[in-house]
C-alpha positions as CSV (number, residue, x, y, z in Angstrom):
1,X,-4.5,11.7,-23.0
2,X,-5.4,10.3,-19.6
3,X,-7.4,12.1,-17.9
4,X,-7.1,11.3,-13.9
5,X,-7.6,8.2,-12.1
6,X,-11.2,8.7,-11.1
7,X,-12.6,9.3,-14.3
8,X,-10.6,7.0,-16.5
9,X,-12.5,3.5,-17.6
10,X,-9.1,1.5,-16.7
11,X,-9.8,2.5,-12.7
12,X,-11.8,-1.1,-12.3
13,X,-9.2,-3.1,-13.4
14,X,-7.1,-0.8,-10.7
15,X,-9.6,-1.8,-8.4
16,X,-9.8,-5.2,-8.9
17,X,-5.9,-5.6,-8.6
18,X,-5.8,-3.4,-5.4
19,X,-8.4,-6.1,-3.8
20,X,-6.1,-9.0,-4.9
21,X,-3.1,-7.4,-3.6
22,X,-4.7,-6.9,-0.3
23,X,-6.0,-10.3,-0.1
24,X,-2.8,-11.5,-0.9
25,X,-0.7,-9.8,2.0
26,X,-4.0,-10.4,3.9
27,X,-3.4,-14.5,3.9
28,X,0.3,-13.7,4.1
29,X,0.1,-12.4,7.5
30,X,-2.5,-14.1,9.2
31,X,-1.6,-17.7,7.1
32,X,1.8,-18.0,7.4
33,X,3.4,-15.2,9.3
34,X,1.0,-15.2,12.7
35,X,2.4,-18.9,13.4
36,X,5.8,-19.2,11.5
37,X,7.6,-15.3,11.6
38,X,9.3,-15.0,15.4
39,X,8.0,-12.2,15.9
40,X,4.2,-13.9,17.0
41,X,4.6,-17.5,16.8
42,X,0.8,-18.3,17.4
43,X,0.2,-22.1,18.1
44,X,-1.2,-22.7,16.1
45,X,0.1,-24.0,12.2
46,X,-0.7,-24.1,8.7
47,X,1.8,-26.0,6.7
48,X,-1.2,-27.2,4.0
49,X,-1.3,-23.6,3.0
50,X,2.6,-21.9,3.0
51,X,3.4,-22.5,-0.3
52,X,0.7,-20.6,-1.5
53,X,0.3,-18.0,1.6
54,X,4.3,-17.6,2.0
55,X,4.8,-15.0,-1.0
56,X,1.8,-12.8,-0.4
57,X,4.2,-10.3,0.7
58,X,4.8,-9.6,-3.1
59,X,1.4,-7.8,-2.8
60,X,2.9,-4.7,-1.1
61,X,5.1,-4.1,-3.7
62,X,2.2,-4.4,-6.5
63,X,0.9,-1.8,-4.1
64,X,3.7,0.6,-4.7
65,X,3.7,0.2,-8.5
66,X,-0.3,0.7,-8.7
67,X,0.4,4.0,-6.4
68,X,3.2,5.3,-8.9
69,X,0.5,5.1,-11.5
70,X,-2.3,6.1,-9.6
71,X,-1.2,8.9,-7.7
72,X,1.0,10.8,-10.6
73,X,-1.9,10.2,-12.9
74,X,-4.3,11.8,-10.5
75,X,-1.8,14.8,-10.0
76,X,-1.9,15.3,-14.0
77,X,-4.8,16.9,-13.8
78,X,-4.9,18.6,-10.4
79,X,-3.5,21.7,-8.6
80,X,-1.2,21.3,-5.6
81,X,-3.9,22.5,-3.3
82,X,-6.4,19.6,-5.0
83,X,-3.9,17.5,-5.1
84,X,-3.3,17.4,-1.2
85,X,-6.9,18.0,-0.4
86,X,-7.5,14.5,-2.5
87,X,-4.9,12.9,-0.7
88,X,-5.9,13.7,2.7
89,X,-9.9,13.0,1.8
90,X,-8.5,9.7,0.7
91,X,-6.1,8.3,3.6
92,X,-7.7,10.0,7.3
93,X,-11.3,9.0,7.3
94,X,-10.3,5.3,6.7
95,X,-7.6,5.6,9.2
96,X,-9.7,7.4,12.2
97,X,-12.1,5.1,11.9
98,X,-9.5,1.7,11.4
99,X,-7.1,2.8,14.2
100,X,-9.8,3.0,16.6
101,X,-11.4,-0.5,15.5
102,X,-8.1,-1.8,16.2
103,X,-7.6,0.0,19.5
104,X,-11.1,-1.7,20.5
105,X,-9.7,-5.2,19.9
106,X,-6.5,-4.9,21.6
107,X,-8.7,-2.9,24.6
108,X,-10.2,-6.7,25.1
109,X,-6.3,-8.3,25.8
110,X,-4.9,-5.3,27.1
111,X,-4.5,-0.9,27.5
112,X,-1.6,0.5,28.5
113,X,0.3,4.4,27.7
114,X,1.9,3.0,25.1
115,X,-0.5,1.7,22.9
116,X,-2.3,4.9,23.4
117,X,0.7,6.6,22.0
118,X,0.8,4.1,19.0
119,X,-3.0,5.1,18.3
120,X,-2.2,9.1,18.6
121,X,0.5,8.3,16.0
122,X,-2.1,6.1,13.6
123,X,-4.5,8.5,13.3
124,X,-2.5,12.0,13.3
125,X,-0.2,9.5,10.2
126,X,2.5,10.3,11.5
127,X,5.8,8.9,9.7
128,X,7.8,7.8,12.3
129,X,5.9,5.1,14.3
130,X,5.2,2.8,15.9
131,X,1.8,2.5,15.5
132,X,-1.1,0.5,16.6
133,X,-0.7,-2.0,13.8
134,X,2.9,-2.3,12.6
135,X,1.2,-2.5,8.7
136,X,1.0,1.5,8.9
137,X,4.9,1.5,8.3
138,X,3.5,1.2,4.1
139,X,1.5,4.4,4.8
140,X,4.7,6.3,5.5
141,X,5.8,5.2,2.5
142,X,3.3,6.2,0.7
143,X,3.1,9.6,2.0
144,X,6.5,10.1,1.7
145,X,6.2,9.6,-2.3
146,X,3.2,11.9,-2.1
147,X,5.0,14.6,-0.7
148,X,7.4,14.4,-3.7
149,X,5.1,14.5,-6.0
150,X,2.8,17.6,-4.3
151,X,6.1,19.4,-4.3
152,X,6.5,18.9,-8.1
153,X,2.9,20.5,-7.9
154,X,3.5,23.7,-6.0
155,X,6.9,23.8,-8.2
156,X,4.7,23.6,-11.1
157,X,7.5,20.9,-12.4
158,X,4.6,18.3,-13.4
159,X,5.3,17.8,-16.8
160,X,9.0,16.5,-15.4
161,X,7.5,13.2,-14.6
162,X,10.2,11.0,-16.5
163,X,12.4,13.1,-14.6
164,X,11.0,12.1,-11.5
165,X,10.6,8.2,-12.6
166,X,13.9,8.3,-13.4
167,X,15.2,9.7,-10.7
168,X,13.6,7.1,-8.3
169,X,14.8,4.4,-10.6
170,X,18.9,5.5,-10.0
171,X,18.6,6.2,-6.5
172,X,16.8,3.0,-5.9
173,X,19.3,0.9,-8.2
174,X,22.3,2.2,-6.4
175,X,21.0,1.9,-3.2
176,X,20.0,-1.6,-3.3
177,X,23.4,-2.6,-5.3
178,X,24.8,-1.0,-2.6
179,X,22.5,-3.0,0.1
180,X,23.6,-6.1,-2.4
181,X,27.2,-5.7,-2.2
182,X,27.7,-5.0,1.6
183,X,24.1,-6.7,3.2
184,X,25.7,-6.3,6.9
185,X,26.8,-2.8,6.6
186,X,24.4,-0.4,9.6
187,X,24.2,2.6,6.9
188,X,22.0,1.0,4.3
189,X,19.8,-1.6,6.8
190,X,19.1,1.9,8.2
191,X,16.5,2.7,5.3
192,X,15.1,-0.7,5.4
193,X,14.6,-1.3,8.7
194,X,13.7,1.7,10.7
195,X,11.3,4.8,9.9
196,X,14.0,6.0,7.4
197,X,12.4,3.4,4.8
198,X,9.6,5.5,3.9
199,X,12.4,7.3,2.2
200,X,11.9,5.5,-1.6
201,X,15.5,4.0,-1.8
202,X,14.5,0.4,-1.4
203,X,10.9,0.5,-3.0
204,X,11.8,3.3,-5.1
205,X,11.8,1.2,-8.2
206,X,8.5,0.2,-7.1
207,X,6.9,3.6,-7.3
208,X,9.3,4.2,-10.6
209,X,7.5,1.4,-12.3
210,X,3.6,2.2,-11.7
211,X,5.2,6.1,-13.1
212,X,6.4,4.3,-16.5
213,X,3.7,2.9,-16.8
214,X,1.8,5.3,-16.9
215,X,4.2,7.3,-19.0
216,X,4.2,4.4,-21.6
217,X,0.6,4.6,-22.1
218,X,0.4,8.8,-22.1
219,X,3.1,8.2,-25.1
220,X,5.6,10.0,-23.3
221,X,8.6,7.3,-23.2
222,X,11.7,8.6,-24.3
223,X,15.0,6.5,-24.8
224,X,16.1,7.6,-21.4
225,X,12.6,6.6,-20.1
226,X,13.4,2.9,-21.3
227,X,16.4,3.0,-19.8
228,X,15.1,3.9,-16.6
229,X,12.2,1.4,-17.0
230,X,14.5,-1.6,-17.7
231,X,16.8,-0.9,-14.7
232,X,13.7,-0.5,-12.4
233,X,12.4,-4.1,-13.7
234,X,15.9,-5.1,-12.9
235,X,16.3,-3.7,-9.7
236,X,12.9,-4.7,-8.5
237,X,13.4,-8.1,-9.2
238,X,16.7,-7.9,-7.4
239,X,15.1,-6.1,-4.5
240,X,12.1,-8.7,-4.3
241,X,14.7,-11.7,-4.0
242,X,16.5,-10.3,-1.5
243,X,13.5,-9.4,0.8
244,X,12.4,-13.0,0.0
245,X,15.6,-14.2,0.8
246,X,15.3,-11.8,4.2
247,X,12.1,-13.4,4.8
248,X,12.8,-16.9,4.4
249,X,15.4,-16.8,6.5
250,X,13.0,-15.2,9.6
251,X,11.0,-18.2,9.1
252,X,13.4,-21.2,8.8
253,X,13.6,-22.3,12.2
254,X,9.6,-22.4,12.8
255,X,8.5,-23.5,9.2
256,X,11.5,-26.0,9.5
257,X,12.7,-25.2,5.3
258,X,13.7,-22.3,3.3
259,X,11.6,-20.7,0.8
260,X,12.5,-19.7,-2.6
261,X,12.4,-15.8,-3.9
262,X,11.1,-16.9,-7.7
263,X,7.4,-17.7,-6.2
264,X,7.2,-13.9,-5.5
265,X,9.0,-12.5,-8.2
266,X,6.6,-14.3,-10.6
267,X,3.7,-13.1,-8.8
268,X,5.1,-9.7,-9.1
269,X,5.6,-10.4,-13.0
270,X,2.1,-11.3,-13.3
271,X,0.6,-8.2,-11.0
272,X,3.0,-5.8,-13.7
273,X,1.3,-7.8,-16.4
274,X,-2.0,-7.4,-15.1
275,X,-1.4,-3.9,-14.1
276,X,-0.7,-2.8,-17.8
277,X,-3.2,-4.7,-19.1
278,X,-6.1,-3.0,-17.4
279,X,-4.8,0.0,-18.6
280,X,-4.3,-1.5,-22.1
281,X,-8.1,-3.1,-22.1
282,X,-9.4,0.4,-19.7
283,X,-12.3,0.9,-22.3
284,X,-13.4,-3.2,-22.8
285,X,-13.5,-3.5,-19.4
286,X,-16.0,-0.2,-18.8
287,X,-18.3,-1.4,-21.2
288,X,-18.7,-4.6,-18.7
289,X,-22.3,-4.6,-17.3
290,X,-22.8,-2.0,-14.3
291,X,-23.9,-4.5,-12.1
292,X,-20.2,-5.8,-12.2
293,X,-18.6,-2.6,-12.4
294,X,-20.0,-1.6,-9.4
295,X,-19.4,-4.4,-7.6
296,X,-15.3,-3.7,-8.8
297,X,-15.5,-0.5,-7.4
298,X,-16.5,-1.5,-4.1
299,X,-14.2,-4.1,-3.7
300,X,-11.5,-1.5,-4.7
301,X,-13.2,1.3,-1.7
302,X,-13.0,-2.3,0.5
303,X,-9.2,-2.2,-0.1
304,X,-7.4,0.5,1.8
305,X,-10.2,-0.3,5.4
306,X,-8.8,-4.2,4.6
307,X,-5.3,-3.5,4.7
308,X,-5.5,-1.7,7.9
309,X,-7.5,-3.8,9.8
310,X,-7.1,-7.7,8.4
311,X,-3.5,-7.7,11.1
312,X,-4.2,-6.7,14.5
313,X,-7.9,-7.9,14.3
314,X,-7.1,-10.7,12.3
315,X,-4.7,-12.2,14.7
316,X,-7.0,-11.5,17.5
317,X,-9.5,-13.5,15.3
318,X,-7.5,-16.5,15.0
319,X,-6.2,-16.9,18.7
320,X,-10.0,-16.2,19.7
321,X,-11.1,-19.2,16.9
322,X,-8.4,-21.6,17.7
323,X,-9.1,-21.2,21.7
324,X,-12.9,-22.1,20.7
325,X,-11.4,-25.7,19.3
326,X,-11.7,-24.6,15.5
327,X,-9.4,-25.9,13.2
328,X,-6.6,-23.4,11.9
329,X,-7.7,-22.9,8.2
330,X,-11.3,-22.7,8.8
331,X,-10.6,-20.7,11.8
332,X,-8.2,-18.3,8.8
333,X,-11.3,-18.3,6.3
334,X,-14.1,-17.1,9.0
335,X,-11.6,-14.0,10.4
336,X,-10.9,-13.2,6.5
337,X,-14.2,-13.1,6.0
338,X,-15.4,-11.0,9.2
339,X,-12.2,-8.6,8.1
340,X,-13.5,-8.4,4.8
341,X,-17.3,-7.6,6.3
342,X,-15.7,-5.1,8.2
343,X,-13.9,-3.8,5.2
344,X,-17.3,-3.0,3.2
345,X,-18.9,-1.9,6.4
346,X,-16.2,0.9,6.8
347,X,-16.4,2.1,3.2
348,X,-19.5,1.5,3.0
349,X,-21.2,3.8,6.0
350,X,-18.5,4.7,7.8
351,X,-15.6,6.6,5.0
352,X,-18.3,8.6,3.5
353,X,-19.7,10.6,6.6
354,X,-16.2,11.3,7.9
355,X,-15.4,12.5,4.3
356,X,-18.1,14.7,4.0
357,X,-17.7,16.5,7.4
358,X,-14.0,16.4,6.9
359,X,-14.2,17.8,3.3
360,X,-16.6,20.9,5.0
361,X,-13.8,21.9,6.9
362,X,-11.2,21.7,4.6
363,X,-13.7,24.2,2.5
364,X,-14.3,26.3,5.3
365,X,-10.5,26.6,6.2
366,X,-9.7,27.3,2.7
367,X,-12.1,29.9,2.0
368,X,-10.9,31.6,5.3
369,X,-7.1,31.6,3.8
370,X,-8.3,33.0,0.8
371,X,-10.5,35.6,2.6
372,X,-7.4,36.3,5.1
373,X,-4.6,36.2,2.0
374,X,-7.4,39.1,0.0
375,X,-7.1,41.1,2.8
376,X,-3.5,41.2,3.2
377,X,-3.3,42.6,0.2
378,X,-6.0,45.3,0.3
């Protein structure tokens, strides 16, 4: 049996993937999107690279399926309490010190109440936005999945996983056949394009997916757990096309043609493929030199500081670059690799000091319940 994500050998393949994904949406945004989505319309352009950069949206889905895995895996083995204290250990530090990078950058262009505002709702997470990079909308979707699964904890309803994948795979299929059937009706677009999508109906499948998985390889997979793993397959790929489809469609007028959806879907084939297959070949890979290993694990601590700042700063990179005279894609390499600097820089030195001090006083307030909770009942 699995053990938890931190001590099982298949966590560097995890990592690995995690980096890859980020990369991916990384090139996305600041490669296609900053010049052809109408939302920023840089002027810059870099039609040499759209093919490729176009579908890295896929990797926020792979993201979903790795956090399925990950996060019901670490909850296997943990108490509610653990469980939560993991989660927040894991997602503030990284964002207290991100959002405030960010909010540095934009101080150069400009400050205003409202950004401010953004910031206070970046670093407190909260769910509803906006934020001070529109990326964080992911984070609430996360959360919103973590919350499920901590109240399985407290419930002590933990061994009704399958239950739970299952679950997210029927509300997510009927939702998005629903969102399939009648695309302009204002019910469904309201969980996919407001704070009401951190709700998992659309990426539900998503999260439903990295759960079978790990089902499949804890030798837990019932009939119905097939069943619920082949219509979350389905429905993924179905929900993938039509937020290609969606985004294609953004971008037609500035990238002057239409994109196809089957790009990402295979992408999203491969990252499931790859996704089992670390788990599949967990004990190979740990046996890798340590050298390497260790280089895999930072990569994977360089992945959640990369997400949130590659955007905001990114952009900022670019319009700073291309103002210098420097061509678009070398301009796009250099700010991708100051992000990813930046990335290693924050999990290097700056996540572990925050963690510490933060993880003290999550000891001291816990010890003070306890003390508070013994004398209630003296």
């Amino acid at each position: 049996m699995v053990k938890s994500a931190a001590a099982s050998p298949y966590i560097y393949g995890i990592d690995a993937l995690r980096f890859v994904c980020a990369l991916m949406v990384t090139v996305f945004h600041l490669g296609f999107a900053s010049w052809a989505s109408p939302l920023y319309l840089r002027p810059y352009r870099m039609p040499l690279i759209e093919d490729i950069a176009q579908p890295g949206w896929v990797g926020v889905e792979l993201f979903f399926v790795i956090s399925g895995f990950v996060i019901v895996n670490s909850a296997a083995s943990a108490t509610a309490m653990s469980f939560l204290k993991g989660r927040i250990l894991r997602l503030y530090p990284a964002v207290w010190i991100c959002a405030s990078l960010t909010l540095i950058v934009i101080a150069t262009d400009d400050v205003n109440r409202r950004i401010l505002k953004n910031y206070l709702r970046s670093i407190t997470l909260y769910p509803g936005g906006p934020w001070i990079d529109g990326q964080y909308w992911t984070l609430a979707c996360e959360i919103c999945f973590y919350a499920i699964v901590f109240v399985m904890c407290v419930t002590g309803q933990k061994t009704r996983m399958p239950a739970l994948a299952f679950g997210l795979s029927l509300a997510s299929t009927v939702f998005i056949a629903l969102l399939y059937a009648f695309p302009d009706a204002a019910i469904p677009t309201i969980f996919t394009e407001t704070a009401w999508r951190a709700i998992p109906f659309y990426y539900g499948c998503q999260f439903a997916l990295g759960i079978y998985i790990w089902l499949l390889f804890q030798g837990r997979m019932s009939r119905t757990s097939w069943l619920g793993f082949l219509g979350a397959l389905a429905t993924g790929a179905v929900q993938i096309y039509m937020a290609g489809e969606n985004a294609s469609d953004r971008t037609l007028a500035t990238a002057g043609h239409s994109f196809s959806s089957f790009p990402a879907i295979a992408i999203w084939l491969a990252g499931l493929t790859s996704i089992v297959a670390s788990v599949g070949y967990g004990r190979r890979i740990s046996r890798l030199p340590a050298s390497f290993l260790h280089s895999i694990k930072t990569v994977g601590a360089m992945t959640y500081p990369l997400y949130l700042l590659h955007f905001a700063i990114g952009v900022q990179l670019l319009d700073w670059l291309t103002d210098l005279g420097m061509a678009p894609l070398l301009a796009l390499t250099l700010a991708v690799a100051i992000i990813c600097a930046m990335s290693f820089a924050v999990c290097k030195w700056g996540e572990p000091p925050v963690r510490s001090f933060l993880r003290e006083f999550l000891d001291r307030l816990g010890q003070r319940v306890d003390f508070r909770a013994k004398e209630s009942r003296v």
